[in-house]
Chimera marker file (.cmm) of the C-alpha trace (Angstrom):
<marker_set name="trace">
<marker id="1" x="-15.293" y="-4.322" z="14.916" r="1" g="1" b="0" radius="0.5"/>
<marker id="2" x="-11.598" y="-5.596" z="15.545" r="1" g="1" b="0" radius="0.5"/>
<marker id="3" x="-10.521" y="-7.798" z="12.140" r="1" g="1" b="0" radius="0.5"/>
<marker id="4" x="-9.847" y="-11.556" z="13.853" r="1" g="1" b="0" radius="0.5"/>
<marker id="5" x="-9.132" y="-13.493" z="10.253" r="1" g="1" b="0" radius="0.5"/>
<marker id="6" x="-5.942" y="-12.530" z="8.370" r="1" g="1" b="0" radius="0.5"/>
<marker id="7" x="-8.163" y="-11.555" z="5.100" r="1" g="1" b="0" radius="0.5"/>
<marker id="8" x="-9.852" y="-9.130" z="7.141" r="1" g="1" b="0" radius="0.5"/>
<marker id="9" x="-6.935" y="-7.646" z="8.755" r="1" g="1" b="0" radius="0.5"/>
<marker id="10" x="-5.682" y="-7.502" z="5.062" r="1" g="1" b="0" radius="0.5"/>
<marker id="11" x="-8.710" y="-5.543" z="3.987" r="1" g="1" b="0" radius="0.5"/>
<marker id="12" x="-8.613" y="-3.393" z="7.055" r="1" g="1" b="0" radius="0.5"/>
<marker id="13" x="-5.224" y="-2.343" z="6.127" r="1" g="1" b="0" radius="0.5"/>
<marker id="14" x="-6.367" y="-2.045" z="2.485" r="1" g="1" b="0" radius="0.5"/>
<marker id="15" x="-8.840" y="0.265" z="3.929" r="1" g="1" b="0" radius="0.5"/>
<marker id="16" x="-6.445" y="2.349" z="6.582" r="1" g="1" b="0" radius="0.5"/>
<marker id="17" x="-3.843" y="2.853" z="3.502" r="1" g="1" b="0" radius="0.5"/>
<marker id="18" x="-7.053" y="4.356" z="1.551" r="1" g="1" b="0" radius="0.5"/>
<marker id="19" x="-7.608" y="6.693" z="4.114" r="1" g="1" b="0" radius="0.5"/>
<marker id="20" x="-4.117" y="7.921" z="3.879" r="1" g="1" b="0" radius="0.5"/>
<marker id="21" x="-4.480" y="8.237" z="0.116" r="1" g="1" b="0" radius="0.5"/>
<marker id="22" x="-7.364" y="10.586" z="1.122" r="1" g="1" b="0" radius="0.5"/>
<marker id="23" x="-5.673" y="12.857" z="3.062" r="1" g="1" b="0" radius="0.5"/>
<marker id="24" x="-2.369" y="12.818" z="0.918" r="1" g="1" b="0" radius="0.5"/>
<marker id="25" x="-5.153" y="13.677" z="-2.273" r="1" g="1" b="0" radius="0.5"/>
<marker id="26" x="-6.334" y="16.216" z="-0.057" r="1" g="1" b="0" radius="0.5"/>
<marker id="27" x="-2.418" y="17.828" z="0.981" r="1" g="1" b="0" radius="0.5"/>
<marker id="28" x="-2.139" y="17.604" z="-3.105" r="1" g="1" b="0" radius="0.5"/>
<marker id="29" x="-5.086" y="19.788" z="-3.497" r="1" g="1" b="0" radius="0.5"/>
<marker id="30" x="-3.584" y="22.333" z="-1.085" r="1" g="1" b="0" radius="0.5"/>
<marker id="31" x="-0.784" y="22.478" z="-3.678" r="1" g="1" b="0" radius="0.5"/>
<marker id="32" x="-3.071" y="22.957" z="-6.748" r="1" g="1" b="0" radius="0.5"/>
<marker id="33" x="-4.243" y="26.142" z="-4.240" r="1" g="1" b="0" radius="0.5"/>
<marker id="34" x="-0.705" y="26.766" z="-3.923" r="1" g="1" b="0" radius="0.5"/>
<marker id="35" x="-1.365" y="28.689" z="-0.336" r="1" g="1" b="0" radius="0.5"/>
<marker id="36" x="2.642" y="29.948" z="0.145" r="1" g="1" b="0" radius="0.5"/>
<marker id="37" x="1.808" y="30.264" z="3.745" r="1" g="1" b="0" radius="0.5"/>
<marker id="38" x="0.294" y="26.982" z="4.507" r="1" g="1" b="0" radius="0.5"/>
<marker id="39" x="2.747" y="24.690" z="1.828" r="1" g="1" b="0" radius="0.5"/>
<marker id="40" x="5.663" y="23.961" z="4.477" r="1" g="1" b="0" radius="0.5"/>
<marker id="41" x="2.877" y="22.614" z="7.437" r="1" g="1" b="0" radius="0.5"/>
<marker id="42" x="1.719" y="21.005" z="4.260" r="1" g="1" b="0" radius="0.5"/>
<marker id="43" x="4.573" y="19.338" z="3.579" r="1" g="1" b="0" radius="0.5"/>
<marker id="44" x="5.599" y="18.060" z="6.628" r="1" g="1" b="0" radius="0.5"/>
<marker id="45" x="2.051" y="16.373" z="6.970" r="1" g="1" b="0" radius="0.5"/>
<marker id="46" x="2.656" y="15.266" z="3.377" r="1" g="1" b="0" radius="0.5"/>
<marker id="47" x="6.195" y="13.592" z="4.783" r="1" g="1" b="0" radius="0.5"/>
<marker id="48" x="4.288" y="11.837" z="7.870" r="1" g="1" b="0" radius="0.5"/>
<marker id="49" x="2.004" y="10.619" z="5.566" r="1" g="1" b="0" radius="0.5"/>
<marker id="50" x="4.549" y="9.426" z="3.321" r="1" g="1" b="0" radius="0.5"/>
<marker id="51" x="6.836" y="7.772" z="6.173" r="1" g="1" b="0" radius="0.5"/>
<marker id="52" x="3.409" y="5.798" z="7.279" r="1" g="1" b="0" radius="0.5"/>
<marker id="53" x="2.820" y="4.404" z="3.640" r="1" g="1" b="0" radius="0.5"/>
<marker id="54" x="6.439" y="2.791" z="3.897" r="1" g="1" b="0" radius="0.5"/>
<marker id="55" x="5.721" y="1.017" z="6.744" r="1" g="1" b="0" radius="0.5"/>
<marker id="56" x="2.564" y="-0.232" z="5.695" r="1" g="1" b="0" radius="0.5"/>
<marker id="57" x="3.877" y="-1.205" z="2.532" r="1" g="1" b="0" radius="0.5"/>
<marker id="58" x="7.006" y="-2.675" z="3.927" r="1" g="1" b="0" radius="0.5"/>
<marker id="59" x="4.811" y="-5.172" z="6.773" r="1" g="1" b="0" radius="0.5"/>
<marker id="60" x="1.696" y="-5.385" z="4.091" r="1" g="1" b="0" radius="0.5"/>
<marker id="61" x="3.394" y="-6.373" z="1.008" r="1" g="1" b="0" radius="0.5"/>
<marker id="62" x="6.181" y="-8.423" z="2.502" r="1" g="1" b="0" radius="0.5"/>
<marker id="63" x="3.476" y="-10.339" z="3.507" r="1" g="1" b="0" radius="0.5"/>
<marker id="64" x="2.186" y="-10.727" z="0.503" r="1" g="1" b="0" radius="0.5"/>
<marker id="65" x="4.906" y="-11.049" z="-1.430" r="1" g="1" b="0" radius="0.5"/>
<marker id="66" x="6.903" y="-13.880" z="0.690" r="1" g="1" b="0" radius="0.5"/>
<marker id="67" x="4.195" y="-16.116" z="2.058" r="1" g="1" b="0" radius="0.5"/>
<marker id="68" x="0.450" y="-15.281" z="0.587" r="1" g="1" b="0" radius="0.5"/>
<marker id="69" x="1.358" y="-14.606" z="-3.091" r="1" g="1" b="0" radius="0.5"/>
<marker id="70" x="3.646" y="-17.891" z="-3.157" r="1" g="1" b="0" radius="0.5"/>
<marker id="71" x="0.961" y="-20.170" z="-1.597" r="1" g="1" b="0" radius="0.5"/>
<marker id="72" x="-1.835" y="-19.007" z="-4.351" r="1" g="1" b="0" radius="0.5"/>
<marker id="73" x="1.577" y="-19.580" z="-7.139" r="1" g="1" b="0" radius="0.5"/>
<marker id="74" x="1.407" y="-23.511" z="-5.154" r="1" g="1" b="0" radius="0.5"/>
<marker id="75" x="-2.491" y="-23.913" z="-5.541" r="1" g="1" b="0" radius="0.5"/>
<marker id="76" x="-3.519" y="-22.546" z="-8.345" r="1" g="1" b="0" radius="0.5"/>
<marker id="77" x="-2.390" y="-23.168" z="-12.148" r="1" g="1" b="0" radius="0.5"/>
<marker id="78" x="-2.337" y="-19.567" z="-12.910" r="1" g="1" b="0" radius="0.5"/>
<marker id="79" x="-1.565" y="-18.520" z="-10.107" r="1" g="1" b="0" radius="0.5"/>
<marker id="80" x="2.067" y="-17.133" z="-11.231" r="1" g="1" b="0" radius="0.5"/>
<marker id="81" x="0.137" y="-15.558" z="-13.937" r="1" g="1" b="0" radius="0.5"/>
<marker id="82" x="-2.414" y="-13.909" z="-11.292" r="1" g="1" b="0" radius="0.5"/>
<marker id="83" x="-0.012" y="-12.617" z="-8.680" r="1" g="1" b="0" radius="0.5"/>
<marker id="84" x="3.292" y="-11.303" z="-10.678" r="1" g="1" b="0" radius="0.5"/>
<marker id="85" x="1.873" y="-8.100" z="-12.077" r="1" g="1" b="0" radius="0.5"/>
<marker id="86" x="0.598" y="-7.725" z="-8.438" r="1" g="1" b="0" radius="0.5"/>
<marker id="87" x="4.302" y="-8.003" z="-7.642" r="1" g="1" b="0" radius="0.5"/>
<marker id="88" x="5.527" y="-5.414" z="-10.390" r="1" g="1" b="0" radius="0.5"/>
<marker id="89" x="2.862" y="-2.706" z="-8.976" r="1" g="1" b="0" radius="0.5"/>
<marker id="90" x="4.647" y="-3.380" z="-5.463" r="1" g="1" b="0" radius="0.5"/>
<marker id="91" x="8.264" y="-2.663" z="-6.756" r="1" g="1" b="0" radius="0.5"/>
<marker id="92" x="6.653" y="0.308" z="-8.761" r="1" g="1" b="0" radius="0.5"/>
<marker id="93" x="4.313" y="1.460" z="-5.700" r="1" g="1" b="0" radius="0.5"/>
<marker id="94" x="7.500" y="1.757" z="-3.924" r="1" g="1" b="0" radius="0.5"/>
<marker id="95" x="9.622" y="3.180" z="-5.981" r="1" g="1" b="0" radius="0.5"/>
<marker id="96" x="6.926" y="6.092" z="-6.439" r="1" g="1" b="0" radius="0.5"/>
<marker id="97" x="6.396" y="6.604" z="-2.718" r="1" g="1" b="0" radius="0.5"/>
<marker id="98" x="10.205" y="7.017" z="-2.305" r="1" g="1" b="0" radius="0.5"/>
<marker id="99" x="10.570" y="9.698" z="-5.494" r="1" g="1" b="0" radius="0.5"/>
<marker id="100" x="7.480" y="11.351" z="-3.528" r="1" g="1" b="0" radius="0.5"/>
<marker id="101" x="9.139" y="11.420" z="0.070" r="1" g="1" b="0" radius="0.5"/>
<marker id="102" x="12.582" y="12.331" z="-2.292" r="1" g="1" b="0" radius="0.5"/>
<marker id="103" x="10.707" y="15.400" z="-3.946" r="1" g="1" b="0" radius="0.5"/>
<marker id="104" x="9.220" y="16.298" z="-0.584" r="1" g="1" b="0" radius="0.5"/>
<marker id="105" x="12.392" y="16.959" z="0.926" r="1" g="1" b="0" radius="0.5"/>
<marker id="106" x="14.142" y="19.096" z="-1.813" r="1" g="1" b="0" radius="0.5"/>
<marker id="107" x="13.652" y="23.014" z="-1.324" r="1" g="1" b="0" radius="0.5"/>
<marker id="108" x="10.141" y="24.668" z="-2.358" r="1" g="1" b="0" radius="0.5"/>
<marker id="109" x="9.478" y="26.335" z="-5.686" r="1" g="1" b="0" radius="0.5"/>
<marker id="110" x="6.839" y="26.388" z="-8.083" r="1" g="1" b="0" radius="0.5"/>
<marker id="111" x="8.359" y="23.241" z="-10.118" r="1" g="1" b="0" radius="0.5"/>
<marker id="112" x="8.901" y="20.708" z="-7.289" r="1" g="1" b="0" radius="0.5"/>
<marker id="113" x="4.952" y="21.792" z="-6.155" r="1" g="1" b="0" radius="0.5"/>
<marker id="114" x="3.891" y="20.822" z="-9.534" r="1" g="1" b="0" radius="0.5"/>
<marker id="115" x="6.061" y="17.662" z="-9.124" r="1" g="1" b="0" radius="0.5"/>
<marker id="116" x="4.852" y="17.128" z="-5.661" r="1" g="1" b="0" radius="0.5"/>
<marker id="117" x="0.935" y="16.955" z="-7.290" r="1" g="1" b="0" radius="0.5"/>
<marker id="118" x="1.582" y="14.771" z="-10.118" r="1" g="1" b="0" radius="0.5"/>
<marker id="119" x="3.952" y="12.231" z="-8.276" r="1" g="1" b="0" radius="0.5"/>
<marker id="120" x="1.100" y="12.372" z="-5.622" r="1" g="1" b="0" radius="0.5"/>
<marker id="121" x="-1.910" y="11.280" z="-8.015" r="1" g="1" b="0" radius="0.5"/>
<marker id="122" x="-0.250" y="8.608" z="-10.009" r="1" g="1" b="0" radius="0.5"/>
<marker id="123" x="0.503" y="6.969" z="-6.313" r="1" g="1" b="0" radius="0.5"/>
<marker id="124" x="-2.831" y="7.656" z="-5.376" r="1" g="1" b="0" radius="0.5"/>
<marker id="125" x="-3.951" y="5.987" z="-8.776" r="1" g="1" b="0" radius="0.5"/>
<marker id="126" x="-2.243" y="3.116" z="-8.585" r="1" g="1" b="0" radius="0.5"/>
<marker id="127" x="-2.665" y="2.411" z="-5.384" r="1" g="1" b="0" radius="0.5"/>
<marker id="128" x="-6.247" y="2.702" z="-5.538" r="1" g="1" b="0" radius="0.5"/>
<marker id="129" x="-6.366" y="0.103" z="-8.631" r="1" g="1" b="0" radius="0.5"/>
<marker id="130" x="-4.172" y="-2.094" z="-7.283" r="1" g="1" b="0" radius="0.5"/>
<marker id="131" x="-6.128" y="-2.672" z="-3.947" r="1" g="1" b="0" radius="0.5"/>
<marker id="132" x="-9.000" y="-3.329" z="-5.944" r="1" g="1" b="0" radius="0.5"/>
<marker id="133" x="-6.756" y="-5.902" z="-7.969" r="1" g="1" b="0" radius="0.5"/>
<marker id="134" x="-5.942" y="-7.733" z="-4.637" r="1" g="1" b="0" radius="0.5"/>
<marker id="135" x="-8.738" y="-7.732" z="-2.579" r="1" g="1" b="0" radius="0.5"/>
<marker id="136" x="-10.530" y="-9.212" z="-6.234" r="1" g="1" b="0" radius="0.5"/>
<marker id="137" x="-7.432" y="-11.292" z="-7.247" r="1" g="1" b="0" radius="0.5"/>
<marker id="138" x="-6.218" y="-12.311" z="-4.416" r="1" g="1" b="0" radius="0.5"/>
<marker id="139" x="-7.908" y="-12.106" z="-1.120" r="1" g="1" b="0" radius="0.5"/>
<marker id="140" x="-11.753" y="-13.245" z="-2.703" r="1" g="1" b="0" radius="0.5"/>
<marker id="141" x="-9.858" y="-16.148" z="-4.320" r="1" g="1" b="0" radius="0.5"/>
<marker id="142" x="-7.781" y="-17.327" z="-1.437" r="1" g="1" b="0" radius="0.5"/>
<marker id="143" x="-10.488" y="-17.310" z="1.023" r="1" g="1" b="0" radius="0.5"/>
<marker id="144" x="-12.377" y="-19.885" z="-1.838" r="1" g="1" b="0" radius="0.5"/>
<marker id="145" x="-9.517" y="-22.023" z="-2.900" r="1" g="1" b="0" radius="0.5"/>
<marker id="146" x="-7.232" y="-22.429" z="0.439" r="1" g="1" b="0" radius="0.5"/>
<marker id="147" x="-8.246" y="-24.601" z="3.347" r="1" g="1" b="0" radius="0.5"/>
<marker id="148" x="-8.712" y="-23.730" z="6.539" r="1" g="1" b="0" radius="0.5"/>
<marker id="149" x="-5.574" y="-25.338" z="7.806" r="1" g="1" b="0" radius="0.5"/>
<marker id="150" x="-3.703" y="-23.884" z="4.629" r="1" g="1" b="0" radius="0.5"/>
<marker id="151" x="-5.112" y="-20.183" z="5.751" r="1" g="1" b="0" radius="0.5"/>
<marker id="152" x="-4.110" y="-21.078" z="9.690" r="1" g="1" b="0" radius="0.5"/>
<marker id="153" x="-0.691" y="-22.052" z="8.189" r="1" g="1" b="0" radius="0.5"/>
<marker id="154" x="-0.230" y="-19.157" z="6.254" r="1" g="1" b="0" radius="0.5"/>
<marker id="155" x="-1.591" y="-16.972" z="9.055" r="1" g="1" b="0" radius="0.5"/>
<marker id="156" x="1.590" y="-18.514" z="11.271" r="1" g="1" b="0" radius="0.5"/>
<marker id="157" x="4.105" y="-17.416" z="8.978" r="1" g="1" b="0" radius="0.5"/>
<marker id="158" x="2.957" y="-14.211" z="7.787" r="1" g="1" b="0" radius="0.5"/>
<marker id="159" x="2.242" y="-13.313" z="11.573" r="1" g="1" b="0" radius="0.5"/>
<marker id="160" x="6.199" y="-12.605" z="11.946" r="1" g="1" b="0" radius="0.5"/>
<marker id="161" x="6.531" y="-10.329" z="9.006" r="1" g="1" b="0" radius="0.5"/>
<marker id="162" x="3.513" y="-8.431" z="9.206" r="1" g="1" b="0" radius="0.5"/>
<marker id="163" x="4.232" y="-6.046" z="12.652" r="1" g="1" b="0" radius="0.5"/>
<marker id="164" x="6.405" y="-6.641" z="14.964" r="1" g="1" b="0" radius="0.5"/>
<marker id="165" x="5.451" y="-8.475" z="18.279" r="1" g="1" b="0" radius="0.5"/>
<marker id="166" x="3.156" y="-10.449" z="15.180" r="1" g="1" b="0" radius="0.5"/>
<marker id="167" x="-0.029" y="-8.490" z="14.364" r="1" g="1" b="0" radius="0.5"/>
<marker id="168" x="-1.071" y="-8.100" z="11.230" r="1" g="1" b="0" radius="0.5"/>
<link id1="1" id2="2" r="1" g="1" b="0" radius="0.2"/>
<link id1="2" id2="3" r="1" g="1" b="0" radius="0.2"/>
<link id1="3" id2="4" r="1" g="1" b="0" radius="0.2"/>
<link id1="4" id2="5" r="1" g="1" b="0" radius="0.2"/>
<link id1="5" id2="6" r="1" g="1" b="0" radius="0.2"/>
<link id1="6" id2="7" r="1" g="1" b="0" radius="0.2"/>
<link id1="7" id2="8" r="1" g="1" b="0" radius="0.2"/>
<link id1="8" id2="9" r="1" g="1" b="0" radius="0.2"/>
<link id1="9" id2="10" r="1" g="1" b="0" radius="0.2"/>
<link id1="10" id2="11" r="1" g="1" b="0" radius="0.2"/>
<link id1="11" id2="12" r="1" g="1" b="0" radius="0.2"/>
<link id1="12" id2="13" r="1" g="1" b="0" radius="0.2"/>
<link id1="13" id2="14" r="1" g="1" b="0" radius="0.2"/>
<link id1="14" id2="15" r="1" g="1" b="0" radius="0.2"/>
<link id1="15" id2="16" r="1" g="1" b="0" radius="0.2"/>
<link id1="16" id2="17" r="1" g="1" b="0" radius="0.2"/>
<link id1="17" id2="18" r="1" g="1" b="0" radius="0.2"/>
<link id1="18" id2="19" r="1" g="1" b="0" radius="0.2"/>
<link id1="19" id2="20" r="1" g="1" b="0" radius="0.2"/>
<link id1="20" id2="21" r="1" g="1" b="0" radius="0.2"/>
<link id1="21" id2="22" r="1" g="1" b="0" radius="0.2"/>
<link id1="22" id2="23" r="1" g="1" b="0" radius="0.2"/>
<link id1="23" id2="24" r="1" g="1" b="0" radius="0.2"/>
<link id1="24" id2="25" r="1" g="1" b="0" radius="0.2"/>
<link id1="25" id2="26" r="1" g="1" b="0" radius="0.2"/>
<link id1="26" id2="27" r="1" g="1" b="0" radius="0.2"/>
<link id1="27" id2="28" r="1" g="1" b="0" radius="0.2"/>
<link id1="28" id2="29" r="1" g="1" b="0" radius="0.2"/>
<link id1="29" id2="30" r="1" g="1" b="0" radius="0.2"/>
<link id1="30" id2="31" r="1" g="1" b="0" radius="0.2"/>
<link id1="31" id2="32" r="1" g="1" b="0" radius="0.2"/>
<link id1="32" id2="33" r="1" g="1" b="0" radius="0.2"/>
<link id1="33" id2="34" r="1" g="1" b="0" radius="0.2"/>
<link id1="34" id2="35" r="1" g="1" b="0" radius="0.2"/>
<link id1="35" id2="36" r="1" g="1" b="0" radius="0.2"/>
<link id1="36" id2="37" r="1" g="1" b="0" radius="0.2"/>
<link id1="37" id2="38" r="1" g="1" b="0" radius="0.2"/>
<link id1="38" id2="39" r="1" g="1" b="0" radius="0.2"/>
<link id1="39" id2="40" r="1" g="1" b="0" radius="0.2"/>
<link id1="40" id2="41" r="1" g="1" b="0" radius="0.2"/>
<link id1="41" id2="42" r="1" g="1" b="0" radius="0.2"/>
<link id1="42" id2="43" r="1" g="1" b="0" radius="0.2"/>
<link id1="43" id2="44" r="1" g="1" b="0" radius="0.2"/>
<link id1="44" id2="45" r="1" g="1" b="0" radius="0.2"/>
<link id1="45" id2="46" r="1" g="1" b="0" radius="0.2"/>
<link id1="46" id2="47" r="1" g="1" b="0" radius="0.2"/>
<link id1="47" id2="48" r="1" g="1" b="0" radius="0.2"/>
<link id1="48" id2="49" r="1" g="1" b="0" radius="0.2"/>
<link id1="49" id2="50" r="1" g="1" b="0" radius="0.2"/>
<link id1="50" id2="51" r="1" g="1" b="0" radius="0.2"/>
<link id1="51" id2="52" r="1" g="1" b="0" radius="0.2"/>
<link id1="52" id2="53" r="1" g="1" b="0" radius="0.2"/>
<link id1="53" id2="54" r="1" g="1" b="0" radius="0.2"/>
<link id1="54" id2="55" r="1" g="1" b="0" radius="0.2"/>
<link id1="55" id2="56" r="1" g="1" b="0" radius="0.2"/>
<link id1="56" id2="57" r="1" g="1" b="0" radius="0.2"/>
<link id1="57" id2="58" r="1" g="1" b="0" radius="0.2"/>
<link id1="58" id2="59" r="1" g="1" b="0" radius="0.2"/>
<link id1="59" id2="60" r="1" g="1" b="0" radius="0.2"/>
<link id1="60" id2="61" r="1" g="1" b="0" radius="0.2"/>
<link id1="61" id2="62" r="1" g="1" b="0" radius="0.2"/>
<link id1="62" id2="63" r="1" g="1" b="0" radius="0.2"/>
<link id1="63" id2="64" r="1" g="1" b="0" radius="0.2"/>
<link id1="64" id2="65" r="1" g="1" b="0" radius="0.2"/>
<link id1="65" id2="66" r="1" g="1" b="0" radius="0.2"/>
<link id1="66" id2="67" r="1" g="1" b="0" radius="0.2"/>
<link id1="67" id2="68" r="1" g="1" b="0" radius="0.2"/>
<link id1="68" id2="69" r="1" g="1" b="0" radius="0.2"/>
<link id1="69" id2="70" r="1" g="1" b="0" radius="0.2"/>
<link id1="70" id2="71" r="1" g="1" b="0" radius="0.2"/>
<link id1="71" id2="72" r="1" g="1" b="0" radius="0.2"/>
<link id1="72" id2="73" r="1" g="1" b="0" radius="0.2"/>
<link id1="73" id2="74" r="1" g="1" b="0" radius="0.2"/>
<link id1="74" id2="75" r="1" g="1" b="0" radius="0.2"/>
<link id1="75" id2="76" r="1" g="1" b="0" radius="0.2"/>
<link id1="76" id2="77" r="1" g="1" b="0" radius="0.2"/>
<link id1="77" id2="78" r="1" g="1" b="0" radius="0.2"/>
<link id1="78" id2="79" r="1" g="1" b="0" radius="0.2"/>
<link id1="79" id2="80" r="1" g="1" b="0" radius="0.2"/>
<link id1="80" id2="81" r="1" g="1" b="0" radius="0.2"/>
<link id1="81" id2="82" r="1" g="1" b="0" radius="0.2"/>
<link id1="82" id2="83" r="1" g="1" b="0" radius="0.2"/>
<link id1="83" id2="84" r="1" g="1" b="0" radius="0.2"/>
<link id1="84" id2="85" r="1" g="1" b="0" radius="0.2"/>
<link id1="85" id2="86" r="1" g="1" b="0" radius="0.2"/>
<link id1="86" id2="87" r="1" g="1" b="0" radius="0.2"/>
<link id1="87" id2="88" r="1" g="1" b="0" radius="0.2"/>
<link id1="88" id2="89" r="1" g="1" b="0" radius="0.2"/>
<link id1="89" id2="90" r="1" g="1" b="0" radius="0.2"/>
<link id1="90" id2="91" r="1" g="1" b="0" radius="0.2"/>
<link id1="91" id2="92" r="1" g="1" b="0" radius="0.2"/>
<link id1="92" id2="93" r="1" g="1" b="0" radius="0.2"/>
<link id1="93" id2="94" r="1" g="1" b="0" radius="0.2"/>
<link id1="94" id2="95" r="1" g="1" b="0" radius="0.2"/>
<link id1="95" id2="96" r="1" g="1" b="0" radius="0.2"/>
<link id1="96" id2="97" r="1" g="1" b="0" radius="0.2"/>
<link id1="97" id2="98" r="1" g="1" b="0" radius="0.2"/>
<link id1="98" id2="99" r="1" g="1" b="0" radius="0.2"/>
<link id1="99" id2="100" r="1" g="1" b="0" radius="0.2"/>
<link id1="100" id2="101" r="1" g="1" b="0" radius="0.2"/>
<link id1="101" id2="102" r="1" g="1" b="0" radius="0.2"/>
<link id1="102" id2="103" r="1" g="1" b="0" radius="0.2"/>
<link id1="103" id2="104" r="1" g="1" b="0" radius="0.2"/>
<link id1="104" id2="105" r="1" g="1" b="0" radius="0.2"/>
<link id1="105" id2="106" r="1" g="1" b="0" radius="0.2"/>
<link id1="106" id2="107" r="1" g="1" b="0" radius="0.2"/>
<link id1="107" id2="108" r="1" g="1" b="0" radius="0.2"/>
<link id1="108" id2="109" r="1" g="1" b="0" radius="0.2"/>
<link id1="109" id2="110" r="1" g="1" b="0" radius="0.2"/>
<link id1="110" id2="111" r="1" g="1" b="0" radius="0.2"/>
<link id1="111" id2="112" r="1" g="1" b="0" radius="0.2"/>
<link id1="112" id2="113" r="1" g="1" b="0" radius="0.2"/>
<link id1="113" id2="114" r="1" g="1" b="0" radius="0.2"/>
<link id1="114" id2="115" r="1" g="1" b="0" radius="0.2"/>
<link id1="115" id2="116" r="1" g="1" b="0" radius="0.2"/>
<link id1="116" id2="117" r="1" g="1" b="0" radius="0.2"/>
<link id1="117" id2="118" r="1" g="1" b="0" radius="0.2"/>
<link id1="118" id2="119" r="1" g="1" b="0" radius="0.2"/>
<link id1="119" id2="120" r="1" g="1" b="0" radius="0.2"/>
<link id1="120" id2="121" r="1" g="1" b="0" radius="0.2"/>
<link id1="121" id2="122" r="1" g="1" b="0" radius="0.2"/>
<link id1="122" id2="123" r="1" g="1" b="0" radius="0.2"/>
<link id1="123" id2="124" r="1" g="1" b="0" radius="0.2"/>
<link id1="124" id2="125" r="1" g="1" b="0" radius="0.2"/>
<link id1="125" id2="126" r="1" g="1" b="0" radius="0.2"/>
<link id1="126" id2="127" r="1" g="1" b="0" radius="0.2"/>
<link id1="127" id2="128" r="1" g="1" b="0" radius="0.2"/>
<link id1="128" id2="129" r="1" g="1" b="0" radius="0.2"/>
<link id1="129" id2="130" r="1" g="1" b="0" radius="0.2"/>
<link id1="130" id2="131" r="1" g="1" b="0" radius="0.2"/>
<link id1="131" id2="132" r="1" g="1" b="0" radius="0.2"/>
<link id1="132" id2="133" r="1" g="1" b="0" radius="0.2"/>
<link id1="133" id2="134" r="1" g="1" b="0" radius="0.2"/>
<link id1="134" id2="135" r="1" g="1" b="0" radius="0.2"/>
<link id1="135" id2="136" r="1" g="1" b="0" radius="0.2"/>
<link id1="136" id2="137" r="1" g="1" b="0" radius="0.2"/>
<link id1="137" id2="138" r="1" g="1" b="0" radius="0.2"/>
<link id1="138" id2="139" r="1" g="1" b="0" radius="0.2"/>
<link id1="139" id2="140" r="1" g="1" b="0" radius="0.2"/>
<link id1="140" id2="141" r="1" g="1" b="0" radius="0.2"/>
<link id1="141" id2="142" r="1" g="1" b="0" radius="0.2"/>
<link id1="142" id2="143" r="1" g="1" b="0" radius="0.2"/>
<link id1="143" id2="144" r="1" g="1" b="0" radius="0.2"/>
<link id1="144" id2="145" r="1" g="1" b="0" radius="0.2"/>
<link id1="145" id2="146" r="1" g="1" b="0" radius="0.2"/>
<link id1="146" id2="147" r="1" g="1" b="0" radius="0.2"/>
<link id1="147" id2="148" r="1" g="1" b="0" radius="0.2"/>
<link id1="148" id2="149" r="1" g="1" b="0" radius="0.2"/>
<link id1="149" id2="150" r="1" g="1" b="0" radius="0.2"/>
<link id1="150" id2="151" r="1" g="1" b="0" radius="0.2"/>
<link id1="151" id2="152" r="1" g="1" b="0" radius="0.2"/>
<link id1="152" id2="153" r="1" g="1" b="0" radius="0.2"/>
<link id1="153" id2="154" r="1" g="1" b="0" radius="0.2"/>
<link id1="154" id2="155" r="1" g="1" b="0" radius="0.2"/>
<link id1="155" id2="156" r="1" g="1" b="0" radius="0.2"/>
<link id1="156" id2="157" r="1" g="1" b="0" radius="0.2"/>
<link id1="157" id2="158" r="1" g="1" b="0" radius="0.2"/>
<link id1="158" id2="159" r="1" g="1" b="0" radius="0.2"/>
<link id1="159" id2="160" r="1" g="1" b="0" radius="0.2"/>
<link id1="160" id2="161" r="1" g="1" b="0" radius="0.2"/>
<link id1="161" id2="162" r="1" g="1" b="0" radius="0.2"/>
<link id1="162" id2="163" r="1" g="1" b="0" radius="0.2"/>
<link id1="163" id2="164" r="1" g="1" b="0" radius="0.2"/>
<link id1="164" id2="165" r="1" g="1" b="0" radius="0.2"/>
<link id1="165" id2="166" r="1" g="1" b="0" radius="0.2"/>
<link id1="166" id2="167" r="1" g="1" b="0" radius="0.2"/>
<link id1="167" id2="168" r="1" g="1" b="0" radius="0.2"/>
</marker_set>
């Protein structure tokens, strides 16, 4: 089933990203094994993996960080109160995926491994909670308290900043 309303295509990409996670958790666990042999094809799937998080998170959450989390800030009285910690987790969900790709690159030993594993799960963690926290927070609310020609609206501007050539 292709995603046709922007909240979909949000949760679909909630739900690619996840599938990343899963195979990132499952590069991690090849670390806790700590094969020698296997650890550099490791890591270079561990670097793809980490190269296609920053895209998604720089289309995904500049979308929701310049158009959808400002329009729930305009419609809703709490709505600064609701969305800013969502913000926060961005700036910290990217400054952990770029210590992650950082540590990937530096030369192997037994200490950057262990690194490697523990800057791996506390992405995976808080990605994994904060998904939750938008598709609960945000994308269930916004679908309830926006209009259909506020959603079409936002759809039109987020369009641009999601993928270029305008997919979401």
């Amino acid at each position: 089933m292709t995603p046709t309303t922007m909240f979909e295509r949000m949760r679909h990409d909630h739900r690619s990203v996840l599938d990343q996670v899963s195979k990132l958790e499952l590069g991690v666990l090849a670390t806790d094994r700590g094969v020698r042999a296997l650890m550099q094809e490791r890591d270079r799937e561990l670097l793809e993996l980490v190269a296609m998080l920053e895209r998604q998170f720089a289309t995904h959450m500049a979308a929701e960080d310049q158009v959808l989390f400002p329009e729930l800030e305009r419609v809703l009285p709490q709505g600064h109160a609701a969305v800013e910690p969502l913000r926060a987790e961005h700036e910290e969900l990217r400054a952990m995926l770029q210590r992650l790709g950082k540590t990937l690159r530096e030369p192997a030993r037994a200490v950057r491994d262990e690194q490697i594993s523990v800057q791996a799960r506390d992405l995976i963690d808080l990605l994994r909670i904060h998904i939750r926290k938008e598709e609960s927070i945000v994308l269930n609310v916004a679908e309830k308290v926006l209009t259909p020609r506020e959603i079409d609206a936002l759809e039109a501007r987020i369009r641009p900043i999601a993928l270029p050539g305008g997919r979401t």
